[in-house]
Structures are given as C-alpha cells and as structure tokens.
C-alpha positions in Angstrom: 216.3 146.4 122.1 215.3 143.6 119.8 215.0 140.3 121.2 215.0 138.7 118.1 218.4 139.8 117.1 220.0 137.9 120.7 222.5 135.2 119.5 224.6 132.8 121.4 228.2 133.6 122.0 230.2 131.6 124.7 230.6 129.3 127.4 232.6 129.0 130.5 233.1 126.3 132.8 235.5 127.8 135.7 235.0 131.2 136.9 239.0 132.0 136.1 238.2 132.0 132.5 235.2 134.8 131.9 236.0 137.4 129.9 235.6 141.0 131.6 232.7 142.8 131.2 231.8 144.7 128.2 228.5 146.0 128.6 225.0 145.6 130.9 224.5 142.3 131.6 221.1 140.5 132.2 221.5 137.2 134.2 219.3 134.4 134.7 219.5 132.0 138.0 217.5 129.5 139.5 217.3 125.8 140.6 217.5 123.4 138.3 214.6 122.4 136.2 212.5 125.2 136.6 212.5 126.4 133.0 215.5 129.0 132.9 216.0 127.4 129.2 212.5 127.3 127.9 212.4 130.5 129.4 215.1 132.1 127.5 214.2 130.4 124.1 210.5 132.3 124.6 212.0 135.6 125.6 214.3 135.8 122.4 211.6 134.0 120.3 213.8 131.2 119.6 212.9 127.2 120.1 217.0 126.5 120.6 219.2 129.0 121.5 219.2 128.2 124.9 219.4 123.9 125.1 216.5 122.5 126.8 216.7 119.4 128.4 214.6 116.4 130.1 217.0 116.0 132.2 217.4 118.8 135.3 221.3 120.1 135.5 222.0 119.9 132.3 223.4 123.3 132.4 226.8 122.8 133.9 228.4 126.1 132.2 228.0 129.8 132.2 226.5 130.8 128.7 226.8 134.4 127.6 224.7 135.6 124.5 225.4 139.3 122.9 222.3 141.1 122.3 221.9 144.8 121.5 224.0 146.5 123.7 223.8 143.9 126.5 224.6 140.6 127.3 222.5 137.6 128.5 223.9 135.4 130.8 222.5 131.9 131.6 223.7 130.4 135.0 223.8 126.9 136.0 220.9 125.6 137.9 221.3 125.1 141.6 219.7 122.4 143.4 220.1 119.1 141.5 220.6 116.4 144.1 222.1 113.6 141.3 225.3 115.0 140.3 228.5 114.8 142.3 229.6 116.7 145.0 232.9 117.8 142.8 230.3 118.6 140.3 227.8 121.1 142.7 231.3 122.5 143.8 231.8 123.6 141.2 229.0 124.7 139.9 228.4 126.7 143.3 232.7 128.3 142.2 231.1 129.5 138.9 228.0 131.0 139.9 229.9 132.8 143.4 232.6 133.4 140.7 230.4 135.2 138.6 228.7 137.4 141.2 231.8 138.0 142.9 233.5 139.7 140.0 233.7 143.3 138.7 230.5 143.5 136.1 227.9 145.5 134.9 225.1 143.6 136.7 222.3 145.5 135.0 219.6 143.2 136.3 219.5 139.2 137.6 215.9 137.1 136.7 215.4 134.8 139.5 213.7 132.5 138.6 211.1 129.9 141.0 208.8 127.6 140.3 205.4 128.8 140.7 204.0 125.4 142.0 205.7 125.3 144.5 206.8 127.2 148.0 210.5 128.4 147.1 213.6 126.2 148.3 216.2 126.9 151.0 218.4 127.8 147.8 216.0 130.4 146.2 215.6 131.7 149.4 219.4 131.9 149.4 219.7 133.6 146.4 217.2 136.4 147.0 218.5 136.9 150.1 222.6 137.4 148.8 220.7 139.5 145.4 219.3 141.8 148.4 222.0 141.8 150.8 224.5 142.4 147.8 222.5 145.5 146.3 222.2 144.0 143.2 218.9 145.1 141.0 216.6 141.6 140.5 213.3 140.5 139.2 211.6 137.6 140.4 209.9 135.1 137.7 207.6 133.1 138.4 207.6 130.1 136.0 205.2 127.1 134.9 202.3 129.1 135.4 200.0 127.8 132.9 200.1 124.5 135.3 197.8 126.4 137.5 194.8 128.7 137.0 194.5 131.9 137.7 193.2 132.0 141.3 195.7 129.7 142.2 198.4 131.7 140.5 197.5 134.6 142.5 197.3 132.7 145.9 200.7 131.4 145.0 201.9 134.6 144.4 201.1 136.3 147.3 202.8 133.6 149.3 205.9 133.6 147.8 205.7 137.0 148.3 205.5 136.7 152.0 208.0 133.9 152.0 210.6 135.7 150.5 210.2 138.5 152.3 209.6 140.8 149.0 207.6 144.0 149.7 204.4 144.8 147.7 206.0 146.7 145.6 209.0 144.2 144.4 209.4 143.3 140.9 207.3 139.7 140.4 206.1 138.4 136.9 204.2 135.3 136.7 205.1 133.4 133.3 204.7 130.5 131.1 207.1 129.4 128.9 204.2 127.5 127.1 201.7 130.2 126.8 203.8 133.3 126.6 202.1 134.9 129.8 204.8 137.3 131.5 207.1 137.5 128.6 205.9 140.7 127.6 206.6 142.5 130.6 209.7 141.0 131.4 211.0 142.2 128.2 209.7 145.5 129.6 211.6 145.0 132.6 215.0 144.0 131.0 214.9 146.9 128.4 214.7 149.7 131.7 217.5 147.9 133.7 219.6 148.1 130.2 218.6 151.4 129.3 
C-alpha cells in the first residue's frame, strides 16, 4: 500500500447519503482538536489533504479518501462544547450512522490526546469499538509536547483507564515529529491486507 498515492474523494453530511461500501475501510475518530487532521496529512505525507484548522470542530462532515484498495474515512470530532445542540445532533447521527451500517470496517484509529487523561467520550468510544467487535488501534497524539518519561507514564495510564490489556494495540505519535507514523502505517496495511 502506498500512502502517497491516498487522494481525497467525498464528503457526506447526513448518514442517509453514504455510498455503500466498496472495499476495507480505515476510520479515524476522536474528540475534537486532537490532531485527527494533522494526523492524516503526516500519514499520507501530505500538508493538505486533510483541512487543518485553528479552530476545534471544524470537521462537520464524513470525508472518505480512496487509497490502494481501501478507503480512509475521517469522522467528525466529538466533544466540541461551542457548536449548537442541532449541530452535535447531528454530528452524533453521522458518526452512529456510519458505525451502524453494513461496511467493511477493516480497522478504526482512535485517537486521544496524550496530555491528557481520556474524556467521558473517548472512554465512550473505546468502549462501543469493544462492545461492538470492531478491530481498533489506539493513537496517542501530541506526543512531542512531552518527553519521553512522561510519554511512557502517560501511556500506561491511559492504558489502565481505558481498560486496554497489555497487549492492545497503542502507538504514541506526533504529528510534528513523525514519531508513531511508521508503525501505524504498519498497522493499517495488516488490517487491509
């Protein structure tokens, strides 16, 4: 698989309109703001595939992008307290939307925030991608705000917060440094193969 070759190819903003599944599909969740975009623009080694954005919840839509043989799926960002409540409705109808359909879920990157314990939300969301069978990957992001022995520290007690067994799947990474990337490439090419 060459992540170079990954190019954007739709967006959705209700759950009613995605297009059936067509092939493994990678997808990428986590609260707003805590780098799913600079995240994705490192992984396919591109500065703006994926839109960055100062402001957090700037990703109201599903956005699909075709790779070889799979498809890369960038969810909204849950979490952001300064939208409206019609808007985190609907957000929360795309994302259950998405899950809740009949697709080749070939592997979801959660994504936290390694600065900080995880939310009630992430907590959520590891708890529906384990109750739901679904194969996941935790990422730890931001990591190059902390050095190494706190990064480890961290780690661990995320590890024991989420309730993830030594042997889950848990990559620390910076978006800024490229730490991680490399082995969650690794990771995504074994789900998709």
């Amino acid at each position: 698989m060459n992540f170079n070759n990954v190019s954007f190819e739709r967006s959705f903003g209700t759950s009613a309109q995605l297009e059936p599944s067509t092939m493994p599909e990678v997808a990428f969740s986590g609260r707003s703001n805590v780098g799913k975009s600079s995240l994705l623009n490192k992984l396919f080694n591109r500065k703006g595939l994926a839109k960055v954005s100062q402001t957090p919840g700037k990703t109201a839509t599903i956005n699909f992008f075709a790779g070889d043989g799979a498809r890369f799926v960038d969810l909204p960002g849950y979490g952001y307290a300064k939208v409206s409540k019609s808007e985190k409705e609907r957000w929360s109808e795309l994302i259950e939307g998405y899950f809740n359909q009949d697709r080749d879920f070939a592997l979801v990157v959660a994504l936290v925030d390694i600065r900080h314990a995880a939310s009630d939300l992430d907590e959520n969301m590891i708890r529906f991608l384990r109750e739901a069978d679904l194969p996941f990957v935790v990422a730890l992001t931001k990591a190059d705000k902390l050095s190494r022995q706190q990064q480890n520290k961290q780690k661990a007690a995320l590890k024991r917060q989420l309730e993830l067994g030594q042997d889950a799947p848990m990559v620390v990474t910076s978006s800024a440094k490229g730490e991680g990337i490399d082995e969650l490439r690794r990771i995504i090419k074994e789900a998709v193969s």
